[in-house]
LOKE-388982 format. One record per residue (C-alpha): residue in one letter; x, y, z. Coordinates in steps of 0.001 Angstrom, whole numbers, plus 500000, padded with zeros to 6 digits. Layout:
<rs>
aXYZ
...
</rs>
This chain:
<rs>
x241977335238749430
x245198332993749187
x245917330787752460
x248128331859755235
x249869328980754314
x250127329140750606
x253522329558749408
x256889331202750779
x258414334757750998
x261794333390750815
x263519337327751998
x266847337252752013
x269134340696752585
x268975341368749191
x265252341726748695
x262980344523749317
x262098346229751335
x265597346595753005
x266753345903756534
x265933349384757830
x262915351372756979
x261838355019757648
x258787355880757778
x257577357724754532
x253778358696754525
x254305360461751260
x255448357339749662
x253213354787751292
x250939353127749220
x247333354715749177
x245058351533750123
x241677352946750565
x240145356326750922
x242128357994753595
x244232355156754623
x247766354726753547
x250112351827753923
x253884351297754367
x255414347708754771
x257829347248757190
x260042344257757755
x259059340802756595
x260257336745756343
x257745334256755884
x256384333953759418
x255847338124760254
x254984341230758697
x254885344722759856
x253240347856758439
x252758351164759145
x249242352754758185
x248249356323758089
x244266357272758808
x242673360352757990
x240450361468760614
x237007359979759771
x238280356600757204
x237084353204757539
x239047349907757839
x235945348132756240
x235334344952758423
x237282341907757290
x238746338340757808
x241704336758756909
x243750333480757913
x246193335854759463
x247045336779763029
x247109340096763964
x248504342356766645
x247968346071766298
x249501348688768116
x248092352619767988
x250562355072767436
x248602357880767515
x245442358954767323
x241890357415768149
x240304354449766667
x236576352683766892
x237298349196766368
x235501346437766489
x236398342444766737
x233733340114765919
x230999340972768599
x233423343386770600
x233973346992770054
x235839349909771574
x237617353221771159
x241332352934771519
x243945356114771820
x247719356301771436
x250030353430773466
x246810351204772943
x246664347994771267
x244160345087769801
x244802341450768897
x242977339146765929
x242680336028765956
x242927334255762620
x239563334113760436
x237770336935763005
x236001339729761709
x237403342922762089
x237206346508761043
x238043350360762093
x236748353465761899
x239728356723762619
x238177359207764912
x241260361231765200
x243637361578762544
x246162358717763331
x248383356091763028
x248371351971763387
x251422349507763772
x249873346171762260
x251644342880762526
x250609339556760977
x251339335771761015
x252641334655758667
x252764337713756582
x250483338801754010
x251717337585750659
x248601339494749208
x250294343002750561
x253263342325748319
x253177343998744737
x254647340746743461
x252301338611744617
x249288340171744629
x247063343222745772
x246460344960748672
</rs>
């Protein structure tokens, strides 16, 4: 998994994904069974996305050097940080601190607003996969 640090997104105007974005869960990209991803804006110290869950899919516990703050749109949500788990619902959020396991499971057909620090070079087609 590359470093938080490794290398520079260098966006300027011109790049994608443009300045504003709409949401469009029919082309977000499909990331795992179920889930669904959209990037929002990024620069080299934040990224947003948008992710769909199907009622019943699994954000397979994880780490990465990242920070994370996540924000639930809708829906309901079982997750879990390192030792920690609960069930969050719509207007609910969770933080993650770099390098801490994490996962979640969608009980109700919803929707997450993930940030990161520094962004996720990995989520970019360009730079790698998702």
């Amino acid at each position: 998994m590359p470093s938080a640090q490794a290398g520079a997104v260098h966006r300027t105007v011109d790049d994608e994904p443009p300045n504003f974005i709409k949401a469009d869960p029919m082309g977000a990209e499909q990331v795992a069974p179920g889930i669904r991803r959209q990037l929002l804006g990024y620069g080299d110290a934040l990224m947003g996305a948008r992710v769909w869950f199907s009622r019943g899919a699994v954000g397979e516990v994880h780490t990465h050097p990242h920070t994370q703050m996540s924000y639930v749109e809708s829906g309901a949500f079982k997750v879990e940080i390192g030792d920690q788990e609960q069930v969050l619902t719509a207007g609910d959020s969770f933080f993650v601190p770099s390098e801490s396991p994490h996962g979640a499971v969608c009980l109700e057909e919803g929707v997450l607003i993930d940030v990161f620090s520094p962004s996720r070079e990995d989520f970019l087609p360009q730079r790698g996969s998702a």
